[in-house]
N, C-alpha and C positions, 0 to 999 in steps of 0.2 A: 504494500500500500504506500503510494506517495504520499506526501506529506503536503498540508495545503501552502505552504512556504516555498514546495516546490526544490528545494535545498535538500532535502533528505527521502527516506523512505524508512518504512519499517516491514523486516521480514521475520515470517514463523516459521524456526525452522521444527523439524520433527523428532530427531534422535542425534544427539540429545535433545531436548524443550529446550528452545529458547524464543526470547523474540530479541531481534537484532537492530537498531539504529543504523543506517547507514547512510552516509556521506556522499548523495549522488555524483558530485562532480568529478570524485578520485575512488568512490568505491571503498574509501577508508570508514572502518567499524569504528561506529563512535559510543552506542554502547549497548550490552548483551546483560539481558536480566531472562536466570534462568526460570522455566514454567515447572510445574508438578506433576504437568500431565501434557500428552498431546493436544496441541491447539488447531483451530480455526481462527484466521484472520480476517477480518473483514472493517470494512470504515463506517463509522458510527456517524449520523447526521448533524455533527458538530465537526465531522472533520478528523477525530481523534479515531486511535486504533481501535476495536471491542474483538474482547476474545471470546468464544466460547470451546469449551472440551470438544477436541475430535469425538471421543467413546464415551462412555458413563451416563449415568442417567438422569443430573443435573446441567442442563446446558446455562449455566450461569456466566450471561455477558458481564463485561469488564469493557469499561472506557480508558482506556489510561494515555497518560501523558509525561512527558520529559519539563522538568523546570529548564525554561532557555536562558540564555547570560543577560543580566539586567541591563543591560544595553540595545537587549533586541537582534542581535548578531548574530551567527550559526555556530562560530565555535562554541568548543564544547566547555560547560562552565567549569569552575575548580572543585576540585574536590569530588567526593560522589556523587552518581548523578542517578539515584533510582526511582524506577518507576514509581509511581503514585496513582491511586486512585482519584477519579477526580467526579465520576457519576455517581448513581444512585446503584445499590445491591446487586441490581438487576433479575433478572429470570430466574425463580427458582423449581420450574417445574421440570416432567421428568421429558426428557427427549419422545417416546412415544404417547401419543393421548391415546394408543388402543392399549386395555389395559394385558389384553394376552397376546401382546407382541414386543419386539427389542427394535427400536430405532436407533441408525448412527446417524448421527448430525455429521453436515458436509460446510459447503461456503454460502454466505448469508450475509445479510446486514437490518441493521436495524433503523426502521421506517421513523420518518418526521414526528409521527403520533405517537411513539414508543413500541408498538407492534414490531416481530420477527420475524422476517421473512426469509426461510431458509431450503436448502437442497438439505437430501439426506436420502438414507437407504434402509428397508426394511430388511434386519437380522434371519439369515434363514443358513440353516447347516447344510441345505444345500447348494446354496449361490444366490447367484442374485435371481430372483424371479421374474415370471413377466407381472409388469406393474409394482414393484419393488423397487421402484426408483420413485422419489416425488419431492415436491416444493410443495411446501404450506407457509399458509401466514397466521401466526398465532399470537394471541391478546397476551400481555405481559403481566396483566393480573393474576389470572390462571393457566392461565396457557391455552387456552380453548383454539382448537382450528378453527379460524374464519372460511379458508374454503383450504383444498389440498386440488395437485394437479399431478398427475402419474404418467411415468413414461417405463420403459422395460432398459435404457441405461444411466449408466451413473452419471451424475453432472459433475463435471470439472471446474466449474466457475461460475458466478454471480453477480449482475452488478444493478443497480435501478436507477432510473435515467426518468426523472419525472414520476409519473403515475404508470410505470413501465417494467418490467424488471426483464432483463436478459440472461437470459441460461446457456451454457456451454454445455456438450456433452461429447462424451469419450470417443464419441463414431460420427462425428462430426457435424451433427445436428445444432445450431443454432434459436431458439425459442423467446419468442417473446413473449409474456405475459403482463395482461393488466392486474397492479399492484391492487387495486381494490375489492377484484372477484375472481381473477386468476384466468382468467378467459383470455385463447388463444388471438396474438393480435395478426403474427406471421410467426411463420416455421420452415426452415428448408437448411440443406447442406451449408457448411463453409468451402465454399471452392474459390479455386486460383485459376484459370481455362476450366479443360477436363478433368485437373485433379480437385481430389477430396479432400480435406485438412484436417486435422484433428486437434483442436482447441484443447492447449492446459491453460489457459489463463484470460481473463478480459476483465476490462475495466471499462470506465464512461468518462472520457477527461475532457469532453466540455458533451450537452446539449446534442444530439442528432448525430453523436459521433463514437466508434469503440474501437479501441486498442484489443487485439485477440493474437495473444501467444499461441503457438503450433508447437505439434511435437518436434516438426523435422526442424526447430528454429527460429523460423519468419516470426515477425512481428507485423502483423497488417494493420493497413489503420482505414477505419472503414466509416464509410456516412450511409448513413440510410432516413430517409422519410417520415415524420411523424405518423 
């Protein structure tokens, strides 16, 4: 996740847990504060990072932040520099609302209104099943799905771009859904010509526009149509 300064980014990484500060212009680590558990990263609608547990059955977001040099600056200030909480408790329900099933939580973010809107995957000892993949958006009081929206693979990424949210997925399917009822807006391949792509990663870095990492590499930068 970039950082709205533009100057840094923060990454999560997964073995070991950490989340990483980093220095876009040189790539220099500016600072590593180790997690408990594996994470999801995603941007909270302040700007700031929010974590929630890749596995377990409390998906409890975290907003946090770095204190910057009282000067307003990027370097990095003196002395220690650890994360802080800076939101509210957040989320404390359990990753699945059916009560005889194991949901994993995937990449998500957390909506203007405080609502969750996130990918994940239904827990089966045989694999993934069909319909075993899905995005809901759920109330942060209880957790209650607002609505849920199922596909048969895993999503890779997340990002919401207005009243919109965009889904990545591993076989290179691209998804749009409206953030209010989960209703399909467009859907189709990521292609380059006649190839196919396979999306790890997108983000929304202005309005009508998406950055989508590929496996093989590429970084495309795409505009598409309200």
């Amino acid at each position: 996740m970039v950082a709205p300064d533009e100057e840094r980014a923060w990454v999560c990484l997964d073995r070991p847990s950490a989340l990483v500060e980093v220095a876009l212009p040189d790539g220099a680590v500016v600072e590593r504060c180790p997690l408990p558990v594996s994470a999801v990263l995603s941007p909270g609608p302040d700007g700031l990072p929010a974590l929630a547990p890749r596995t377990g059955h409390r998906p409890a977001v975290r907003r946090r932040s770095l204190p910057r040099p009282p000067d307003g600056g990027t370097a990095p200030a003196a002395g220690p520099r650890p994360y802080r909480q800076v939101g509210p408790a957040g989320f404390g329900f359990p990753h699945s609302w059916e009560p005889d099933r194991s949901h994993l939580g995937g990449p998500g973010v957390e909506l203007p209104d405080g609502d969750l809107l996130y990918a994940g995957t239904v827990h089966d000892g045989r694999g993934l099943q069909p319909g075993g993949s899905f995005v809901v958006r759920r109330a942060p009081s209880d957790g209650a799905p607002r609505w849920v929206f199922r596909t048969d693979r895993p999503a890779t990424a997340l990002d919401v771009d207005g009243d919109v949210a965009h889904i990545a997925y591993d076989d290179g399917e691209l998804v749009t859904l409206a953030t209010v009822d989960g209703t399909v807006r467009r859907r189709a391949p990521l292609t380059l010509g006649p190839i196919v792509l396979h999306p790890t990663a997108l983000t929304v870095p202005a309005p009508g526009r998406l950055l989508v990492g590929t496996a093989d590499g590429r970084v495309l930068d795409c505009e598409y149509a309200p």
